[in-house]
TIRO-59292 format. One line per 2 residues: number of its first residue (from 1); their letters; for each residue x, y, z negated of C-alpha. Coordinates in Angstrom, 3 decimals. Each point is the difference from the previous one (the first is absolute). Example, Ala and Ser with C-alpha at 12.3 -4.5 7.8 and 13.67 -1.06 7.14 Angstrom:
1) as) 12.300 -4.500 -7.800 ~ 1.370 3.440 0.660
***
This chain:
1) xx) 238.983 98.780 -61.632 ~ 0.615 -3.015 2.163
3) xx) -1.942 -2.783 -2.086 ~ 1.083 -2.733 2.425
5) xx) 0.105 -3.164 -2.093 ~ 1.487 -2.006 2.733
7) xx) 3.376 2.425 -1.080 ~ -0.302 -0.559 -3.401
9) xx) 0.431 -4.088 1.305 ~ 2.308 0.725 2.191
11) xx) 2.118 1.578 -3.155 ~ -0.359 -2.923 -2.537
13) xx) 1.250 -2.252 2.954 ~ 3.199 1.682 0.335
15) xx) 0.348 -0.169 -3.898 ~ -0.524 -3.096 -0.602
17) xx) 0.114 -2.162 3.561 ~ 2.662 -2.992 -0.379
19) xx) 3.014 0.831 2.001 ~ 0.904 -3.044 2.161
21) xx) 2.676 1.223 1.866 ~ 2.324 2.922 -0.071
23) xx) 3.172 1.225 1.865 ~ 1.844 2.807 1.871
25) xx) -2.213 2.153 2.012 ~ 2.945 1.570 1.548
27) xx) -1.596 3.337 0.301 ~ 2.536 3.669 -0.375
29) xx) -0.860 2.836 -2.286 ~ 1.248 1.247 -3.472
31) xx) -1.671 -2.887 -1.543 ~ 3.300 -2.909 -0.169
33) xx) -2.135 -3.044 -1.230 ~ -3.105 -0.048 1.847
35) xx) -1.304 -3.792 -0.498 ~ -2.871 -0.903 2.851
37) xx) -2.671 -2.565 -2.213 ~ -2.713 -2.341 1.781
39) xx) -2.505 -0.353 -2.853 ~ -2.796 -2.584 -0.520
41) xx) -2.142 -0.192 2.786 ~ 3.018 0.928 2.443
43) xx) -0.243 3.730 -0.168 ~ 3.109 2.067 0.538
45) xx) 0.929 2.860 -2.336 ~ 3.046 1.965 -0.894
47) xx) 1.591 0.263 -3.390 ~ 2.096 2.809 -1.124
49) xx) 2.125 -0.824 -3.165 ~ 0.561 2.987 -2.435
51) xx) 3.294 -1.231 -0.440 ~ 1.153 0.395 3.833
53) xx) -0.033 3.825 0.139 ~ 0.813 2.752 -2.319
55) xx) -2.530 1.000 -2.615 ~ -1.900 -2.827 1.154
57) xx) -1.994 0.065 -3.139 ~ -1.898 3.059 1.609
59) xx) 0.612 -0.790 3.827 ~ -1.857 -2.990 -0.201
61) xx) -2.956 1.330 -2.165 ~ -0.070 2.950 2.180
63) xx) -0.678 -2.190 2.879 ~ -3.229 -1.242 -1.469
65) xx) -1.206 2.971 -1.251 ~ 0.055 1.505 3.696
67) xx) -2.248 -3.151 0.986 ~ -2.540 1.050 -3.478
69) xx) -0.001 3.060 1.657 ~ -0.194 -1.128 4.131
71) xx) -3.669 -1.727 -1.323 ~ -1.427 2.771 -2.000
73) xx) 0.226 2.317 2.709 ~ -1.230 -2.803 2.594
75) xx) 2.929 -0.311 2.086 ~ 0.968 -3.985 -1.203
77) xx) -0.025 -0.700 3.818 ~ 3.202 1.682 -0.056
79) xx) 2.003 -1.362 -3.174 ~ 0.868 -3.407 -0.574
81) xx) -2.072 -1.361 -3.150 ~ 2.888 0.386 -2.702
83) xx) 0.152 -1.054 -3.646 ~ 2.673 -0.910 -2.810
85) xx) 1.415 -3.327 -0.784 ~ 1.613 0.234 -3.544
87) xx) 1.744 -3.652 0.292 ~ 0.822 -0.744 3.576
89) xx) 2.176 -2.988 1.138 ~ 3.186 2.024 1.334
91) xx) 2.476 -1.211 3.154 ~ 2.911 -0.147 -2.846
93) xx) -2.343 -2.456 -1.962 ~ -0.920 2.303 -2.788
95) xx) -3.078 1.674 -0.850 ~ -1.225 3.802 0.183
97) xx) -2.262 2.392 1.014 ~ -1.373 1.182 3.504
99) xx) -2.285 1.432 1.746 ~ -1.709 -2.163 2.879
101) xx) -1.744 0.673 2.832 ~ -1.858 -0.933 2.868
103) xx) 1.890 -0.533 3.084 ~ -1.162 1.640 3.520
105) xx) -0.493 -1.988 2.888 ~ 1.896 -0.170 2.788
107) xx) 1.618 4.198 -0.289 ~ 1.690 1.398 2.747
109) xx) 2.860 1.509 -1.448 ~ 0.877 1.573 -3.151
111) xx) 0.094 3.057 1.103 ~ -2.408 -0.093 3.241
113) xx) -0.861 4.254 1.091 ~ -2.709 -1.239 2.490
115) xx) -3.173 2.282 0.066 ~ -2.166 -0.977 -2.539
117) xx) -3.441 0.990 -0.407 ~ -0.814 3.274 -1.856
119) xx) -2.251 -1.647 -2.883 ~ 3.077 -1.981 -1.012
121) xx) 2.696 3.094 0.323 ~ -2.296 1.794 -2.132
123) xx) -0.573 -2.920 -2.657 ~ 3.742 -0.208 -0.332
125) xx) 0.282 3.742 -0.096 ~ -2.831 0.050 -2.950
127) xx) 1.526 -3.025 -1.980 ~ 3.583 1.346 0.239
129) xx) -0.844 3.512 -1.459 ~ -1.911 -1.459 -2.688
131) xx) 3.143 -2.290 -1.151 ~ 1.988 2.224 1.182
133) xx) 2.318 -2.638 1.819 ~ 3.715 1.434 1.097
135) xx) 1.104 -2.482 1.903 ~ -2.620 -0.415 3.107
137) xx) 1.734 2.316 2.863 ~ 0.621 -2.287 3.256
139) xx) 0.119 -2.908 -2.027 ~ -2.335 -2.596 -2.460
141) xx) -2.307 -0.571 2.037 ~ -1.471 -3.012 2.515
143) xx) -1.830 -0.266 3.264 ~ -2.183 -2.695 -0.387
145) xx) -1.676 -1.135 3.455 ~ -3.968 0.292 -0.083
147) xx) -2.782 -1.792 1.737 ~ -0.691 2.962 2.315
149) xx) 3.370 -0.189 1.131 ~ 1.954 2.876 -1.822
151) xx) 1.985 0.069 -3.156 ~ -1.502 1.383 -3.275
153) xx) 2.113 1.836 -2.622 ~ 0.976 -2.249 -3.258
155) xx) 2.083 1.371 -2.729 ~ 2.690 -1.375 -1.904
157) xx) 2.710 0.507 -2.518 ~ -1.486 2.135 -2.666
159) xx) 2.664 -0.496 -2.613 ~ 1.104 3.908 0.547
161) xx) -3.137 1.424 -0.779 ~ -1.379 1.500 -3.414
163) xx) 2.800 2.621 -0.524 ~ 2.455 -2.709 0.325
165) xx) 2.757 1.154 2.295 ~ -1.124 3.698 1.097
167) xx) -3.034 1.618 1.312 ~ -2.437 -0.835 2.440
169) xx) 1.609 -0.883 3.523 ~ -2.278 -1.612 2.346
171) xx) 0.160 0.238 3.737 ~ -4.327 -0.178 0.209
173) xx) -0.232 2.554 -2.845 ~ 2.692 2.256 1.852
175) xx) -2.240 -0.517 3.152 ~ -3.361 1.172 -1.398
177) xx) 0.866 2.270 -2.969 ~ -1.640 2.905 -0.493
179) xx) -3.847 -1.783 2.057 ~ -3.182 -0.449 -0.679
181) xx) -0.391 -3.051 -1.731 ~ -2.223 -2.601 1.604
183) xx) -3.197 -0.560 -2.501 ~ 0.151 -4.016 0.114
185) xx) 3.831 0.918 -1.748 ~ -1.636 2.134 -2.241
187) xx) -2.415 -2.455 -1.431 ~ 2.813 -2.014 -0.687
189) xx) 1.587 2.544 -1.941 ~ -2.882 0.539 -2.071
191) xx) 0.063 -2.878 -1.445 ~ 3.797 0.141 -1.291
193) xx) 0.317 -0.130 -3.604 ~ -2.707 -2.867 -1.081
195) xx) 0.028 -1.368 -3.223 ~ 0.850 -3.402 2.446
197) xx) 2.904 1.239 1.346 ~ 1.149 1.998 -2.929
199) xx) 0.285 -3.541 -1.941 ~ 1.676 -1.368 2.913
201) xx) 2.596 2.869 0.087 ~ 0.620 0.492 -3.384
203) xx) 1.632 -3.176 -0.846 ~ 2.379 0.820 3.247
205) xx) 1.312 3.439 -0.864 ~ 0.352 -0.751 -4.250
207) xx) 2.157 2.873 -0.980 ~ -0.666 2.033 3.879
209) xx) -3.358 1.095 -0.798 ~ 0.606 3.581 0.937
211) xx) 1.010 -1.366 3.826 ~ -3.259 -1.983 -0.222
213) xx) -1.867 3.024 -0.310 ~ 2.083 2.021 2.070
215) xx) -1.582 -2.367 2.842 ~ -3.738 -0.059 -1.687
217) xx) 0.372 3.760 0.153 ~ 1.008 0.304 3.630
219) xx) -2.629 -2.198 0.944 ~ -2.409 1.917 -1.230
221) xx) 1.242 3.689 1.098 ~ 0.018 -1.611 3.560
223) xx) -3.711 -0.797 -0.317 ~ -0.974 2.874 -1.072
225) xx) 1.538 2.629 2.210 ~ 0.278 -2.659 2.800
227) xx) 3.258 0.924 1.690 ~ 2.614 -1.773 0.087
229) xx) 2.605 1.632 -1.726 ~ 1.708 -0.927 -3.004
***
């Protein structure tokens, strides 16, 4: 379990951080009213309102939960720090909720297919099997430029995952299905299912707890035969 209590700040930020400014982030996808924030402090995040896509209710708690489940199994280098905002100021004036996140800095593109290094193909390959996300081939994901001059792997988008809209579909998991899995992943997935994150998830998936387990059971049958097929 990742007991990082500089994340657990980072998440009651995001709750409850004043919004000073918010607008258009002019960004495509299936998502229609995208709002871009700068919060206290001047940091940049992204809100998703559940009323800008269909069956937002779950899209947007779905989102979260794949963050929940991006730092128990130690990849939260990869996923934007995500949480849910029941009463967020909307661009129509009114009120709802959203999830929020973390914006990346300075991405390539959208949907950048550079070489990335192995550790992150297989992080995203771990993550995606575990929340069984079906909606990651050539697409949802960043190049974000590093300090030794390459791009590392971020993910994004996880509002398809959980069971939501199909079965798992993931470009990384499609590369490396049916390998050895690399032991630093399979710490990570050891430590799925923790009374922490089960709180956490619980309140997300209300009335979905069989998909939450669906995932809590994956992770688990990947760490214990350690291949990486679902």
């Amino acid at each position: 379990m990742n007991d990082d209590r500089h994340l657990d700040d980072l998440e009651h930020y995001l709750q409850t951080a004043r919004v000073l400014e918010f607008g258009d982030p002019q960004l495509s996808g299936a998502h229609g009213q995208k709002i871009r924030l700068r919060l206290e402090g001047g940091v940049q995040a992204l809100a998703k309102p559940e009323s800008g896509i269909g069956e937002g209710h779950r899209v947007t708690r779905r989102e979260v939960a794949a963050w929940i489940f991006a730092r128990e199994i130690g990849v939260s280098d990869m996923v934007a720090c995500t949480v849910l905002r029941d009463d967020l100021e909307l661009l129509d004036g009114t009120r709802g909720a959203a999830s929020v996140q973390v914006v990346w800095p300075q991405p390539l593109t959208a949907d950048y297919q550079g070489q990335f290094p192995e550790g992150d193909q297989w992080a995203a390959a771990v993550l995606d099997a575990v929340i069984a996300h079906s909606d990651r081939v050539g697409h949802n994901w960043l190049g974000v430029p590093s300090e030794a001059g390459d791009f590392r792997l971020k993910l994004v988008d996880h509002g398809y995952a959980f069971g939501l809209q199909g079965g798992l579909n993931s470009t990384f998991y499609n590369t490396l299905n049916g390998q050895q899995i690399p032991e630093e992943r399979l710490r990570g997935l050891r430590s799925c299912g923790s009374p922490r994150q089960e709180r956490q998830l619980q309140a997300l998936f209300e009335s979905e707890e069989q998909e939450l387990q669906n995932a809590i059971d994956r992770a688990q049958q990947l760490a214990e035969t350690g291949v990486l097929t679902i």
